[in-house]
BAVO-932381 format. One record per atom (N, C-alpha, C): residue in three letters; atom name; x, y, z. Coordinates in steps of 0.2 Angstrom, whole numbers. Last residue first. Example, Ala and Ser with C-alpha at 12.3 -4.5 7.8 and 13.67 -1.06 7.14 Angstrom:
2
> type; atom; px; py; pz
> SER; N; 64; -11; 35
> SER; CA; 68; -5; 36
> SER; C; 64; 0; 39
> ALA; N; 66; -28; 39
> ALA; CA; 62; -22; 39
> ALA; C; 66; -16; 39
//
This chain:
196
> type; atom; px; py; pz
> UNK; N; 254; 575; 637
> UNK; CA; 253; 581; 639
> UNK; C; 250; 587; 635
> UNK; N; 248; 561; 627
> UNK; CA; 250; 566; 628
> UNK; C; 250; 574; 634
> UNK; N; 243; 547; 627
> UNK; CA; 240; 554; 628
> UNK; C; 245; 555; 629
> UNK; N; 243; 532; 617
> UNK; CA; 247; 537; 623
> UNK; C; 245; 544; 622
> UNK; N; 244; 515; 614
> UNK; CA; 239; 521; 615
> UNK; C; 243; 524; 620
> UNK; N; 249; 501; 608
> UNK; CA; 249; 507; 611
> UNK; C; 247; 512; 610
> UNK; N; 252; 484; 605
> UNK; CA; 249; 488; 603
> UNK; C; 250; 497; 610
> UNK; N; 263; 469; 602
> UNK; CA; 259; 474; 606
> UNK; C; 258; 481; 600
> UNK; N; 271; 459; 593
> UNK; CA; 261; 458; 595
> UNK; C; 261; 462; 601
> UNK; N; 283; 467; 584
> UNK; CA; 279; 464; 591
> UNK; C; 272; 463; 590
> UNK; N; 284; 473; 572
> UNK; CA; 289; 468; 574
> UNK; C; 289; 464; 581
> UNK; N; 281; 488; 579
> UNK; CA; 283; 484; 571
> UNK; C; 287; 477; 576
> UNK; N; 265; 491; 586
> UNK; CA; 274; 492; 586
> UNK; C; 276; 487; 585
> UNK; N; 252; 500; 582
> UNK; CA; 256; 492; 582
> UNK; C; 261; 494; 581
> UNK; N; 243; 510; 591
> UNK; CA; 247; 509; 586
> UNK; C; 248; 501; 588
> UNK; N; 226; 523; 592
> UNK; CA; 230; 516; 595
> UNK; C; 236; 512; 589
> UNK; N; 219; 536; 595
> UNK; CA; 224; 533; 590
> UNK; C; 230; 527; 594
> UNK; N; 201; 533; 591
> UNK; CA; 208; 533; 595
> UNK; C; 214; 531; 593
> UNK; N; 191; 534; 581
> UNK; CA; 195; 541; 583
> UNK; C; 201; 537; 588
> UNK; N; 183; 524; 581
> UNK; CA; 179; 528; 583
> UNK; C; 184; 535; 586
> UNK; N; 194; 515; 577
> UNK; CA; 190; 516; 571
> UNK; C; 184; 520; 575
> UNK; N; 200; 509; 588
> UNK; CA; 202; 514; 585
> UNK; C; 199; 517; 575
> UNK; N; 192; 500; 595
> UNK; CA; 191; 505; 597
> UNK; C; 197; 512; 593
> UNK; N; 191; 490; 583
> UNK; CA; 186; 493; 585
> UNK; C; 185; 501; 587
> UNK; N; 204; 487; 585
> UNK; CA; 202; 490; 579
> UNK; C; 196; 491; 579
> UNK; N; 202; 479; 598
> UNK; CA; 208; 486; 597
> UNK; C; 205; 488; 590
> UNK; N; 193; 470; 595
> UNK; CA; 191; 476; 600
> UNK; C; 198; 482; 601
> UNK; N; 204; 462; 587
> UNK; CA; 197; 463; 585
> UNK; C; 195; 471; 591
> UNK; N; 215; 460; 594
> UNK; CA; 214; 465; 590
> UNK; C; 207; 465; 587
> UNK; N; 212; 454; 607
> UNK; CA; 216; 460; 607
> UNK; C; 213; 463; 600
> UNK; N; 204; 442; 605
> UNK; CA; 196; 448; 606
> UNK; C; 201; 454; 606
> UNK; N; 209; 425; 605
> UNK; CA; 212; 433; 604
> UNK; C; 205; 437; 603
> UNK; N; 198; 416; 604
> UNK; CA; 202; 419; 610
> UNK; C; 205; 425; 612
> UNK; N; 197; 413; 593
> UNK; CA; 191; 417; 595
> UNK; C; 197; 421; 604
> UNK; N; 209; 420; 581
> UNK; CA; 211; 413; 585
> UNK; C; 201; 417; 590
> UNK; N; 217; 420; 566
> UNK; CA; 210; 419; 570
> UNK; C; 210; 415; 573
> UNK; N; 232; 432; 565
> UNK; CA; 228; 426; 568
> UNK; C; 223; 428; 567
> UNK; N; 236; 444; 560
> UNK; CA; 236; 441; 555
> UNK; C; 234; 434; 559
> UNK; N; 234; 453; 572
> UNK; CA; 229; 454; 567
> UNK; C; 231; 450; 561
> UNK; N; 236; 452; 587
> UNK; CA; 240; 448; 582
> UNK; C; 236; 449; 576
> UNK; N; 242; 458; 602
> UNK; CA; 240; 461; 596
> UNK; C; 242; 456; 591
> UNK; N; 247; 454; 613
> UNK; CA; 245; 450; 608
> UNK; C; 241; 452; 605
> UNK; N; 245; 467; 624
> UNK; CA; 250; 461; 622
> UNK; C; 245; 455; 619
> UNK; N; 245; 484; 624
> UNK; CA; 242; 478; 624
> UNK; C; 245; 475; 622
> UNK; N; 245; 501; 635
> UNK; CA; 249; 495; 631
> UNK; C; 246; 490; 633
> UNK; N; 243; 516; 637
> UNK; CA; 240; 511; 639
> UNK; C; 242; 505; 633
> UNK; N; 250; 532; 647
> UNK; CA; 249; 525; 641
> UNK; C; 248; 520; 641
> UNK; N; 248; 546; 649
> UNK; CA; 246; 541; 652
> UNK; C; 248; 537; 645
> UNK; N; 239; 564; 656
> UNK; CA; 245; 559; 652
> UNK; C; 246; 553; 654
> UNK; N; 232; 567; 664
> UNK; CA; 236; 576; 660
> UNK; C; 239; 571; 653
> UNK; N; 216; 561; 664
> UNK; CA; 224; 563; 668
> UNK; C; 226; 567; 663
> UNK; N; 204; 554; 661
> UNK; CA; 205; 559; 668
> UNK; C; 212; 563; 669
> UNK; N; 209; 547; 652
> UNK; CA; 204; 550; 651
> UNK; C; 205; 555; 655
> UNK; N; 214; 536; 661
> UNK; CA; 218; 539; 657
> UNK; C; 213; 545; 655
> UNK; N; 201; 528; 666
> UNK; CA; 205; 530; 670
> UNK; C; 209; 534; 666
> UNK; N; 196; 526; 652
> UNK; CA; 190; 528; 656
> UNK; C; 195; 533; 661
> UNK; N; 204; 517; 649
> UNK; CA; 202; 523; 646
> UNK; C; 199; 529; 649
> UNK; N; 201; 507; 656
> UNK; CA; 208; 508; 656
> UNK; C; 208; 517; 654
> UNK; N; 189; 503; 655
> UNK; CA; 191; 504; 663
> UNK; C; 199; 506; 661
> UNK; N; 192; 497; 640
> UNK; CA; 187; 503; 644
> UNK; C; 187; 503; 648
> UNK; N; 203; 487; 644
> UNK; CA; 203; 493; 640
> UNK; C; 198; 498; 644
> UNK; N; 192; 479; 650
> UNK; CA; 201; 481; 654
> UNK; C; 201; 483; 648
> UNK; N; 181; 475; 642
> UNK; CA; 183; 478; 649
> UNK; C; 188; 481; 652
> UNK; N; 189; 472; 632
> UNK; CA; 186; 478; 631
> UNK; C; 184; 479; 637
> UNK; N; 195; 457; 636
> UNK; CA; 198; 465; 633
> UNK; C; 194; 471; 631
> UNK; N; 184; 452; 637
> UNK; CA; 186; 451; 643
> UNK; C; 194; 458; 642
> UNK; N; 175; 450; 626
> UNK; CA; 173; 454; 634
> UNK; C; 178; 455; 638
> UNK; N; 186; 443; 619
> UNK; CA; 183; 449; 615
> UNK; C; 182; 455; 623
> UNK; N; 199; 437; 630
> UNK; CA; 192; 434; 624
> UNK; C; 189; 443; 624
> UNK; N; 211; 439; 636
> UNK; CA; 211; 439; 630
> UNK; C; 205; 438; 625
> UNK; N; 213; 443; 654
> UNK; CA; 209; 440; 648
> UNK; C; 212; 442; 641
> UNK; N; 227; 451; 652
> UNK; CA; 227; 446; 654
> UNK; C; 219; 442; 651
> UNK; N; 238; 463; 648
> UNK; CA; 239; 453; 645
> UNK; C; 236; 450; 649
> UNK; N; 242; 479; 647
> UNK; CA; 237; 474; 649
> UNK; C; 236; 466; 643
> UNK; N; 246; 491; 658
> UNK; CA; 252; 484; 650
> UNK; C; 244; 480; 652
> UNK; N; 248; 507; 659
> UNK; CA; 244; 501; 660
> UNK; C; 247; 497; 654
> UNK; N; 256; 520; 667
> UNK; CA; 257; 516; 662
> UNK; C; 253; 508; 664
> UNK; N; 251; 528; 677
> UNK; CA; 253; 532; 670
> UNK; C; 255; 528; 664
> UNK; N; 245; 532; 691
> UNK; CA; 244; 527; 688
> UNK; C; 245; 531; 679
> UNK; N; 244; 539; 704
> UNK; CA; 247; 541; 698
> UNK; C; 251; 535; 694
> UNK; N; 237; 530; 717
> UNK; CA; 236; 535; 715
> UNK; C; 244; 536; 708
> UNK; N; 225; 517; 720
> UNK; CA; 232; 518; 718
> UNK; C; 234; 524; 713
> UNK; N; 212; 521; 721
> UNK; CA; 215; 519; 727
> UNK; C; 223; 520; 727
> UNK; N; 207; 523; 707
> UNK; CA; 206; 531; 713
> UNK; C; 211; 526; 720
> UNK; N; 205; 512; 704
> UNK; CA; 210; 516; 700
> UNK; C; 212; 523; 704
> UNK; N; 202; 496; 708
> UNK; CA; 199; 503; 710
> UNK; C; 206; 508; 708
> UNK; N; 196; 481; 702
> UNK; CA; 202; 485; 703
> UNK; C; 196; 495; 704
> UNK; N; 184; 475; 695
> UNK; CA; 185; 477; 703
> UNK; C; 191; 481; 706
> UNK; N; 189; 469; 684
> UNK; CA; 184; 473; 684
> UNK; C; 181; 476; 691
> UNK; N; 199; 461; 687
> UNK; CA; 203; 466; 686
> UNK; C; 195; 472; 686
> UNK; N; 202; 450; 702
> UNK; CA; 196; 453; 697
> UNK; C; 198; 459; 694
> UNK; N; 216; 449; 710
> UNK; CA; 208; 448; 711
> UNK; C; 205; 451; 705
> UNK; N; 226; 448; 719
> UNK; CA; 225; 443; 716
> UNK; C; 217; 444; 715
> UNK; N; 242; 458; 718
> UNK; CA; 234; 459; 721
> UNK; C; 231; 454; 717
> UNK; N; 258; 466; 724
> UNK; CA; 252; 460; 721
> UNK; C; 246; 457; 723
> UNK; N; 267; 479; 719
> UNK; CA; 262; 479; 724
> UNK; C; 258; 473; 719
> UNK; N; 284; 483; 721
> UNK; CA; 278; 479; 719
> UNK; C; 273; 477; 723
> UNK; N; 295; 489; 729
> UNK; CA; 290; 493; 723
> UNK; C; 285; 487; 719
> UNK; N; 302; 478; 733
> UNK; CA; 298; 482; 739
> UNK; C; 295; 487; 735
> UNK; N; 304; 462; 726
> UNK; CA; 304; 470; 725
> UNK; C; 298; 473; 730
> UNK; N; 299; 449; 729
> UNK; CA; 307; 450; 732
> UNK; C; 307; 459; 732
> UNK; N; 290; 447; 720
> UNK; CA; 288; 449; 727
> UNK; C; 293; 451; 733
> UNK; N; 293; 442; 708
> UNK; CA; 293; 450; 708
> UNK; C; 290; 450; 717
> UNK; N; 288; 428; 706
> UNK; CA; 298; 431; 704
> UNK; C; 297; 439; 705
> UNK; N; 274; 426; 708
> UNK; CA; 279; 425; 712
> UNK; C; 287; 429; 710
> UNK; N; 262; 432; 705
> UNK; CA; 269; 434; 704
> UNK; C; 275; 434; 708
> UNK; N; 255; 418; 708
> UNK; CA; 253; 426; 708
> UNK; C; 257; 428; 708
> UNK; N; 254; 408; 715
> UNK; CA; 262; 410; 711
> UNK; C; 259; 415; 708
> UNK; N; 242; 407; 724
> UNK; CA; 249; 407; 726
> UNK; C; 256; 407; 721
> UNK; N; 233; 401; 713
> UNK; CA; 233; 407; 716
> UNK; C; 240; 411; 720
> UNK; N; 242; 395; 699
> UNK; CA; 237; 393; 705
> UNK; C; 239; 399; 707
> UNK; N; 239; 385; 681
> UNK; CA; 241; 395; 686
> UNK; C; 237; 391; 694
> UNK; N; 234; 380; 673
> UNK; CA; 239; 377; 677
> UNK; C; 241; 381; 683
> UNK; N; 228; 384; 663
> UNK; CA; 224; 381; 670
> UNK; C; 227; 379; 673
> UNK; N; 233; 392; 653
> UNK; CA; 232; 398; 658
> UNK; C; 230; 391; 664
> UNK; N; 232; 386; 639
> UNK; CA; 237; 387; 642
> UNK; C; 237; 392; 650
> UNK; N; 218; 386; 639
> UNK; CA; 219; 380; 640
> UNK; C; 227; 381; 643
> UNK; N; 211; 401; 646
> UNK; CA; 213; 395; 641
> UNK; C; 217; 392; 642
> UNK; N; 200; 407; 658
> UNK; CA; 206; 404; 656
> UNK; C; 207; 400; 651
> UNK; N; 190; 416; 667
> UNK; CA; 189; 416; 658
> UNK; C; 199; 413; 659
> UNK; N; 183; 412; 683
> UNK; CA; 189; 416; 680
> UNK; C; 188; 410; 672
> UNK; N; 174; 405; 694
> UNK; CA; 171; 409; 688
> UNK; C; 177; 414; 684
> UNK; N; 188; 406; 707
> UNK; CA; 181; 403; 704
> UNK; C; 180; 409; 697
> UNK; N; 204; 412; 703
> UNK; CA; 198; 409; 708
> UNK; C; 192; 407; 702
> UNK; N; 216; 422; 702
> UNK; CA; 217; 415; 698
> UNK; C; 211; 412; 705
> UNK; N; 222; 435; 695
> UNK; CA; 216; 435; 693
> UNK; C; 214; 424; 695
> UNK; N; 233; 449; 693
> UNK; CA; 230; 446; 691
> UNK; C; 224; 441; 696
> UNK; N; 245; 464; 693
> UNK; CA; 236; 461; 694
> UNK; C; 233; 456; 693
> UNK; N; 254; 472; 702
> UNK; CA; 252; 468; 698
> UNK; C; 247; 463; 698
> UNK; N; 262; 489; 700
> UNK; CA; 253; 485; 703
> UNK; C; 252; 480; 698
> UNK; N; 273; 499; 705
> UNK; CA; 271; 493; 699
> UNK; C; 265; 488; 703
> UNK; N; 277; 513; 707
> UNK; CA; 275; 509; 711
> UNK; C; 274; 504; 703
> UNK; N; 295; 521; 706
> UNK; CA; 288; 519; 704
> UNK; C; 287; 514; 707
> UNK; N; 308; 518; 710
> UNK; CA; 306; 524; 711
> UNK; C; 300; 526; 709
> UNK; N; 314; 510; 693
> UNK; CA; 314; 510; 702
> UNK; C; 311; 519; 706
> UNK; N; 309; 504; 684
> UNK; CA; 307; 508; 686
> UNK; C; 307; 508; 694
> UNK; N; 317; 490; 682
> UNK; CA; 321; 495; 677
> UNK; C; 314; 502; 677
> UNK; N; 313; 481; 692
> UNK; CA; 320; 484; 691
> UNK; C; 320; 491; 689
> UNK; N; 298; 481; 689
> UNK; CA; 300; 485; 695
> UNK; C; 308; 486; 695
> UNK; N; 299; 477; 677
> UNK; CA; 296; 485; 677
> UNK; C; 297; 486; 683
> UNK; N; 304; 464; 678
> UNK; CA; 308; 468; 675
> UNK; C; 303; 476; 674
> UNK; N; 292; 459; 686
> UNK; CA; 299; 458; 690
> UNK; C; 304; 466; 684
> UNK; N; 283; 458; 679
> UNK; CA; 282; 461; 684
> UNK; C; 290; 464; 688
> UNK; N; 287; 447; 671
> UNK; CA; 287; 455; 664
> UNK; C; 287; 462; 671
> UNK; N; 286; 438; 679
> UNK; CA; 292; 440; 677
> UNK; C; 291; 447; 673
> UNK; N; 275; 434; 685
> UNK; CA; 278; 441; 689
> UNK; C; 285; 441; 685
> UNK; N; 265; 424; 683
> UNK; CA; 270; 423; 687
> UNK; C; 274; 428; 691
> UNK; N; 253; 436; 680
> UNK; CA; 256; 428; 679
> UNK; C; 260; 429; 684
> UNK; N; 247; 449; 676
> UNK; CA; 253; 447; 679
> UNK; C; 257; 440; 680
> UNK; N; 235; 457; 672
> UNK; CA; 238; 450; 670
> UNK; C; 245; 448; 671
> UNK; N; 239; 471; 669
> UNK; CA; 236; 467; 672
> UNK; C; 236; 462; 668
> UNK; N; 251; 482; 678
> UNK; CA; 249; 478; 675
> UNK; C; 244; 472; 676
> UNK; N; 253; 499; 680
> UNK; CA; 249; 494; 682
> UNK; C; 249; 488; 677
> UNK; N; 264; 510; 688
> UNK; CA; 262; 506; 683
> UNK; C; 258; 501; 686
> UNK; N; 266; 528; 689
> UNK; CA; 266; 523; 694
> UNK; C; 263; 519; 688
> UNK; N; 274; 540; 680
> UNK; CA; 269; 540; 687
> UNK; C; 273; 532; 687
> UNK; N; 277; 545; 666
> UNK; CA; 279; 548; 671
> UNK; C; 276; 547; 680
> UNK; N; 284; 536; 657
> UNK; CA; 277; 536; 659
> UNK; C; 280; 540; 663
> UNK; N; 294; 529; 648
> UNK; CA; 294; 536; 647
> UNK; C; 287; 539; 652
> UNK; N; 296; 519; 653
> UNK; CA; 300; 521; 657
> UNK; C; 299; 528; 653
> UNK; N; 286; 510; 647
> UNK; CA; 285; 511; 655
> UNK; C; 288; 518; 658
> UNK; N; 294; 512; 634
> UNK; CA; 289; 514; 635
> UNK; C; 285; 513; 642
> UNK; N; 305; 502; 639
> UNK; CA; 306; 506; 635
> UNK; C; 302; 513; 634
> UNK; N; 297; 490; 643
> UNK; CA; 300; 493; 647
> UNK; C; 304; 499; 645
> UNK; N; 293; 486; 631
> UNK; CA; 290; 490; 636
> UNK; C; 289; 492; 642
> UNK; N; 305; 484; 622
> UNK; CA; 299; 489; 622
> UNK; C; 296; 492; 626
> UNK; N; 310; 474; 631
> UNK; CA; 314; 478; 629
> UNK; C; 309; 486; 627
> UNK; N; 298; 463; 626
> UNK; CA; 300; 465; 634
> UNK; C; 304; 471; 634
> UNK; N; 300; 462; 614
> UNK; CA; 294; 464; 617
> UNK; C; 296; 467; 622
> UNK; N; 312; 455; 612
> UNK; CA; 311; 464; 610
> UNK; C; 305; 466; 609
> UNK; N; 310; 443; 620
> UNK; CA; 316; 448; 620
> UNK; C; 314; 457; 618
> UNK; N; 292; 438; 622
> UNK; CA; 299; 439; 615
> UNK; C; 302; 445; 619
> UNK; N; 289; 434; 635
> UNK; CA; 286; 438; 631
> UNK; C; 294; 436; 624
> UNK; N; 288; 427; 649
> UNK; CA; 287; 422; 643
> UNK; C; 282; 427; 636
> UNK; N; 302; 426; 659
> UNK; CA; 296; 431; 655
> UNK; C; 293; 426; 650
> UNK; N; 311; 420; 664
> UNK; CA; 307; 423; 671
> UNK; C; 302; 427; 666
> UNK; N; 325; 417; 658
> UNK; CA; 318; 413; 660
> UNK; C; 313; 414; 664
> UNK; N; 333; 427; 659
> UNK; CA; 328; 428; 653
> UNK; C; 322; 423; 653
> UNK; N; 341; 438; 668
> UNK; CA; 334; 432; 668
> UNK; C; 330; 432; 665
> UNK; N; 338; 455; 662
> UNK; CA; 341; 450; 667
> UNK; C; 337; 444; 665
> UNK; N; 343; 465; 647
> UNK; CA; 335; 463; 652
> UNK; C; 340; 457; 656
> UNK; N; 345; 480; 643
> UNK; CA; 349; 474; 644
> UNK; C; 345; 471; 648
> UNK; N; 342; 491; 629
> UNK; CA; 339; 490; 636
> UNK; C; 342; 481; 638
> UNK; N; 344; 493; 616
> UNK; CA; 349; 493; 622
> UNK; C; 347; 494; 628
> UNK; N; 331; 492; 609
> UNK; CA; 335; 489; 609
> UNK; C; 342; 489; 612
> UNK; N; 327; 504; 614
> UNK; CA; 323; 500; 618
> UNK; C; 329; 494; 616
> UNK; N; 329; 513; 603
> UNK; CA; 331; 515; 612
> UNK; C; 331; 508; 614
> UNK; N; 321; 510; 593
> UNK; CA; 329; 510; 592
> UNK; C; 331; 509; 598
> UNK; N; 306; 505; 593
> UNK; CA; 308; 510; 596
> UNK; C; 316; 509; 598
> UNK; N; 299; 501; 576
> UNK; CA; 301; 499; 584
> UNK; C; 306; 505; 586
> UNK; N; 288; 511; 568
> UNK; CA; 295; 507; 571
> UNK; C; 297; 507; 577
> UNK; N; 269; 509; 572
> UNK; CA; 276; 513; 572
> UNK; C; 282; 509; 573
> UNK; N; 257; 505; 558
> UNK; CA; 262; 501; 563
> UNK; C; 265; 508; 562
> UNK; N; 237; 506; 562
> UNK; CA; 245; 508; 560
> UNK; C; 251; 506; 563
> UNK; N; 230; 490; 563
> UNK; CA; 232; 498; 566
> UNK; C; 237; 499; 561
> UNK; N; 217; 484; 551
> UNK; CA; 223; 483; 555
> UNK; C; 225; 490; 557
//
């Protein structure tokens, strides 16, 4: 299991709009938009769905690019709650933001050198073993290269067995080779951040 750090006090006076527009817990969403807003650059999210978690990184970082990424065509890794998604609702509630940028394609084909100062990756979208250590490891890979950077995972759940969830099995993977990856109390997300 990771190390849990306390929820982050600041976040709980973060006022979120339209609450039917996300389908994260209240002080999840408050979190990470909490730690979005300490990133210093441009955000990526992958696995976007609909575009409400999309919607509230482009309010509450205005003056940042927000990249929302998901994923809905042939040969795509979905469960059973994901088959109803069609290509065209691709984040639909965030397309109204003229700092969102929406891209429906393969997260393993995402090009990180195209969208320049990328500082905060939120990653919800595969969830099976392969499909979280690739979007991790292309996350790392990208952060790696920069001065600073944070990379945040949703459904960090190490008290489920679910084969589906791969977040924390391959997060306590890769933080038992030195990475220091945390569990923020009181949420299913997880976080990794370089430092300047």
């Amino acid at each position: 299991m990771l190390e849990q750090i306390p929820y982050p006090e600041e976040a709980k006076s973060i006022l979120v709009c339209n609450q039917t527009q996300y389908m994260l817990d209240l002080r999840e969403l408050q979190a990470i938009l909490y730690y979005s807003q300490k990133a210093d650059g441009n955000i990526l999210e992958i696995g976007c769905h609909l575009g409400g978690t999309t919607t509230h990184l482009g309010i509450y970082n205005f003056g940042k690019y927000i990249i929302g990424l998901d994923y809905i065509g042939p040969n795509t890794t979905m469960a059973n709650e994901q088959i109803h998604e069609l290509p065209d609702e691709i984040g639909k509630y965030a397309k109204h933001l003229s700092n969102v940028i929406l891209l429906n394609m393969k997260s393993a084909t995402f090009d990180y050198a195209k969208y320049k100062n990328i500082k905060f990756i939120f990653i919800d979208a595969d969830h099976s073993y392969p499909g979280v250590k690739k979007d991790t490891d292309k996350a790392f890979e990208y952060i790696q290269d920069q001065e600073s950077g944070i990379i945040m995972w949703h459904d960090y759940r190490p008290h489920i067995t679910d084969p589906w969830l791969g977040v924390q099995t391959y997060l306590e993977e890769v933080a038992s080779y030195g990475f220091t990856i945390k569990w923020v109390d009181g949420t299913n997300l997880a976080i990794y951040e370089k430092c300047k």
